[in-house]
MARNURO-535117 format. One record per atom (N, C-alpha, C): residue number from 0; z negated, x negated, y. Coordinates in nm, 3 decimals, padded with zeros to 5 digits. Layout:
<vexpas>
[NUM, [Z, X, Y]]
...
</vexpas>
This chain:
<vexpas>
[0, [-01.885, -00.573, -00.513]]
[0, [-01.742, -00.551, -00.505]]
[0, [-01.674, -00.683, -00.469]]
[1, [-01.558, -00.734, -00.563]]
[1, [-01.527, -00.831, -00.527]]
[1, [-01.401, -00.860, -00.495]]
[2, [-01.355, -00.893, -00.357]]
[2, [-01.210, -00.884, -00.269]]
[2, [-01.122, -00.923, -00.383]]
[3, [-01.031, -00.898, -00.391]]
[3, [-00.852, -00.971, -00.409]]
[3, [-00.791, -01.025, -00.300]]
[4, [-00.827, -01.189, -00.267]]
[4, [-00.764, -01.218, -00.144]]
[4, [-00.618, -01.232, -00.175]]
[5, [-00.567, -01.287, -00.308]]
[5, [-00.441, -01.292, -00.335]]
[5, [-00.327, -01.129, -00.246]]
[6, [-00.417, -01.022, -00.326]]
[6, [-00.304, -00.898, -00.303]]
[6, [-00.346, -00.846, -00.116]]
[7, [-00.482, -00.902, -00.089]]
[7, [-00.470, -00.881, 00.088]]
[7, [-00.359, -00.972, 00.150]]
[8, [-00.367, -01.081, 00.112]]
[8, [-00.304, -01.162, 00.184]]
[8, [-00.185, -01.177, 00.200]]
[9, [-00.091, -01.060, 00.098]]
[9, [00.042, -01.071, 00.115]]
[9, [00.038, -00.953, 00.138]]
[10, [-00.032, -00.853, 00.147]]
[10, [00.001, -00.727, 00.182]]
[10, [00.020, -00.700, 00.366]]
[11, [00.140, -00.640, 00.330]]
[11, [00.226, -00.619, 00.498]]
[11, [00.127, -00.522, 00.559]]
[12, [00.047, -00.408, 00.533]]
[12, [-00.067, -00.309, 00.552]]
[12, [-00.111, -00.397, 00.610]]
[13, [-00.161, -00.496, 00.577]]
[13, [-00.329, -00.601, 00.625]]
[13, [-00.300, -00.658, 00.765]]
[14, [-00.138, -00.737, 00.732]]
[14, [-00.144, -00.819, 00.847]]
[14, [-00.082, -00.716, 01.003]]
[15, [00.000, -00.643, 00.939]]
[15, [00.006, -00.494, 01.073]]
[15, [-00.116, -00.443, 01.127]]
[16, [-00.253, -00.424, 01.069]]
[16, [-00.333, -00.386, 01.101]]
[16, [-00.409, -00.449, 01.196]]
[17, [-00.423, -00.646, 01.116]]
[17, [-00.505, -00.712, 01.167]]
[17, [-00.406, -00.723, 01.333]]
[18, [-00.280, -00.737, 01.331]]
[18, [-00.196, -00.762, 01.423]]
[18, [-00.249, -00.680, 01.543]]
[19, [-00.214, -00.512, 01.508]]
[19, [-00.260, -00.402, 01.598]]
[19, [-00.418, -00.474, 01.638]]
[20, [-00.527, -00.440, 01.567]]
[20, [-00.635, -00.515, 01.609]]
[20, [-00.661, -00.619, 01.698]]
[21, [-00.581, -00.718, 01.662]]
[21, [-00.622, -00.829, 01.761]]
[21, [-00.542, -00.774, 01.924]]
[22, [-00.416, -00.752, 01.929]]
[22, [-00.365, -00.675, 02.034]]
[22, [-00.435, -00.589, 02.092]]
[23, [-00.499, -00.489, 02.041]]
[23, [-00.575, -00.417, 02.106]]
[23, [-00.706, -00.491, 02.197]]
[24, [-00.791, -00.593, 02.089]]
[24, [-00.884, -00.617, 02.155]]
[24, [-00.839, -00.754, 02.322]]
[25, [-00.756, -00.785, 02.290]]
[25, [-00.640, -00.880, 02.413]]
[25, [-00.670, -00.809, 02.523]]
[26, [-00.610, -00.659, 02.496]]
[26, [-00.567, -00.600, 02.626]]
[26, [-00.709, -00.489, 02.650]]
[27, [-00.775, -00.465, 02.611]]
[27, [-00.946, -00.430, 02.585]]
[27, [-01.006, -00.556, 02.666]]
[28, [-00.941, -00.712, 02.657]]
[28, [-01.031, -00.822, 02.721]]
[28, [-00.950, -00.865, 02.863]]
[29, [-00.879, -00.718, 02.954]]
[29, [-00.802, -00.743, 03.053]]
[29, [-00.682, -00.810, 03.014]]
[30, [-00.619, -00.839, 02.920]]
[30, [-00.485, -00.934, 02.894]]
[30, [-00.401, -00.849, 02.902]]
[31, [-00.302, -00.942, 02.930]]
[31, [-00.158, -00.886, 02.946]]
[31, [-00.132, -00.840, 02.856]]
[32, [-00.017, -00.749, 02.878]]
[32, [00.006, -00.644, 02.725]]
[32, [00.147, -00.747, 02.658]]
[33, [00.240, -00.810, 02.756]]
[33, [00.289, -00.968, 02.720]]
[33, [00.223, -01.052, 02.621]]
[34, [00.122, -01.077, 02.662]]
[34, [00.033, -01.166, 02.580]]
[34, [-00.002, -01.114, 02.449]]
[35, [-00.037, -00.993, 02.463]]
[35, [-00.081, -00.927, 02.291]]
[35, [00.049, -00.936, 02.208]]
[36, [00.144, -00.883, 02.231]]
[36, [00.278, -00.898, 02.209]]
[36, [00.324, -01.004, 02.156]]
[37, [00.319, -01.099, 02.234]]
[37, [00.330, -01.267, 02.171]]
[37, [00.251, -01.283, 02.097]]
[38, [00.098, -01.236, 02.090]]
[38, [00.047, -01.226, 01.991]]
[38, [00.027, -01.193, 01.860]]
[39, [00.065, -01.051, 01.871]]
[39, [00.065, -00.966, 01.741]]
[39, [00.211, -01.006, 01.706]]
[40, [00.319, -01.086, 01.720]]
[40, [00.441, -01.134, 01.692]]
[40, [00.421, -01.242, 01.615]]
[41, [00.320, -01.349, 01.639]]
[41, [00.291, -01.486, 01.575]]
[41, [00.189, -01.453, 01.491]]
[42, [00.096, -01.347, 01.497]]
[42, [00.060, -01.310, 01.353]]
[42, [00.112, -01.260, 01.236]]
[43, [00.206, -01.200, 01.291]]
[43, [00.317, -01.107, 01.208]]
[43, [00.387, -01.215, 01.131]]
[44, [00.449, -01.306, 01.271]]
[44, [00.509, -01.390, 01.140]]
[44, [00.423, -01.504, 01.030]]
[45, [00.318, -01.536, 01.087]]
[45, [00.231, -01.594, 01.007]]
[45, [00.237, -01.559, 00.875]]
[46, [00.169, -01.417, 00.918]]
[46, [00.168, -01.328, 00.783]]
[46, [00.285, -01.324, 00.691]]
[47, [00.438, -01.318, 00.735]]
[47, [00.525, -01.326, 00.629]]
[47, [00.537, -01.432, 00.577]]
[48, [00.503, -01.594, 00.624]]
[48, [00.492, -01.710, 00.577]]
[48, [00.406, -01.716, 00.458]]
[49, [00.274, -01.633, 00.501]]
[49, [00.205, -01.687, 00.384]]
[49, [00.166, -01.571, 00.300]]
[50, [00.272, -01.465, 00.279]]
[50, [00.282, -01.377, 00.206]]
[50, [00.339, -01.430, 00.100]]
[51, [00.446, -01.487, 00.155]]
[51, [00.578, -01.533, 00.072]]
[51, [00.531, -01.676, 00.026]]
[52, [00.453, -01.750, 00.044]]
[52, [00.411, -01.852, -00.044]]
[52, [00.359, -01.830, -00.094]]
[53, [00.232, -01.745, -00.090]]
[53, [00.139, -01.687, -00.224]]
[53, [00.207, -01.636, -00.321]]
[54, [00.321, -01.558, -00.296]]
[54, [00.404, -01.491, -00.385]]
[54, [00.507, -01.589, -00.444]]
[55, [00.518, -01.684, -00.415]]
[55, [00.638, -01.788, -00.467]]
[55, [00.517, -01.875, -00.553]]
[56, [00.397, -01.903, -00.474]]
[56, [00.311, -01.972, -00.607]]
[56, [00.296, -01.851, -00.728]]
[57, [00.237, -01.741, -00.730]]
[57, [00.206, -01.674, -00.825]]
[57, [00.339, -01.656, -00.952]]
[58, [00.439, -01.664, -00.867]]
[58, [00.575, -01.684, -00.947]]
[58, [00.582, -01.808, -01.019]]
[59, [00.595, -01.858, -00.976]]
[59, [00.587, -02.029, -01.012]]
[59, [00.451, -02.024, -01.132]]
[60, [00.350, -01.985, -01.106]]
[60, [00.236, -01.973, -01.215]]
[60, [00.296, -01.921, -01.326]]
[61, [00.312, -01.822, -01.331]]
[61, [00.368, -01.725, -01.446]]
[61, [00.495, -01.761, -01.495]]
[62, [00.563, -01.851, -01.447]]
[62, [00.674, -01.890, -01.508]]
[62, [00.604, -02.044, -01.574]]
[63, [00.536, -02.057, -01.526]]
[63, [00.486, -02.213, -01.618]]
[63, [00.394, -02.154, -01.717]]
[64, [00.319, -02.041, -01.688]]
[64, [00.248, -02.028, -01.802]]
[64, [00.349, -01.907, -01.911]]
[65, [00.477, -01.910, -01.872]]
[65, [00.549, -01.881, -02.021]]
[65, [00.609, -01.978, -02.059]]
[66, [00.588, -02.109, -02.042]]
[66, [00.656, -02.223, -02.095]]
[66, [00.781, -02.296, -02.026]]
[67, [00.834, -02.213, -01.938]]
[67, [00.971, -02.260, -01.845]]
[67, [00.973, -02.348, -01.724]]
[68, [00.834, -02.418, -01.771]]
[68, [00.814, -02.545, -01.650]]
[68, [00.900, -02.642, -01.655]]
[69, [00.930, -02.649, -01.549]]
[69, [01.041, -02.718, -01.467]]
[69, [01.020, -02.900, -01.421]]
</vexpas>
């Protein structure tokens, strides 16, 4: 079976999950529930950063490969 990192990696499902996950295991390792928080916040936004560049390259692909390169 072979992943699609393209459609994980922008998918909002993945990085909410991984987010919840890592938060959980924070406060599972005695951490502040502050700290997970700040945590699962800077993954979150990670995740929309590089949602949205994968998705602006794949755009950018498909518009050069119909000829409208720029």
């Amino acid at each position: 079976m072979k992943i699609d990192w393209k459609r994980k990696l922008t998918s909002r499902k993945f990085w909410v999950a991984l987010a919840g996950f890592v938060s959980g295991l924070i406060v599972l390792a005695n951490g502040t529930q502050e700290t997970a928080d700040k945590i699962s916040g800077a993954i979150l936004s990670g995740g929309a950063v590089v949602g949205y560049v994968i998705g602006e390259g794949l755009a950018d692909s498909a518009n050069t490969k119909d000829g409208d390169e720029k």
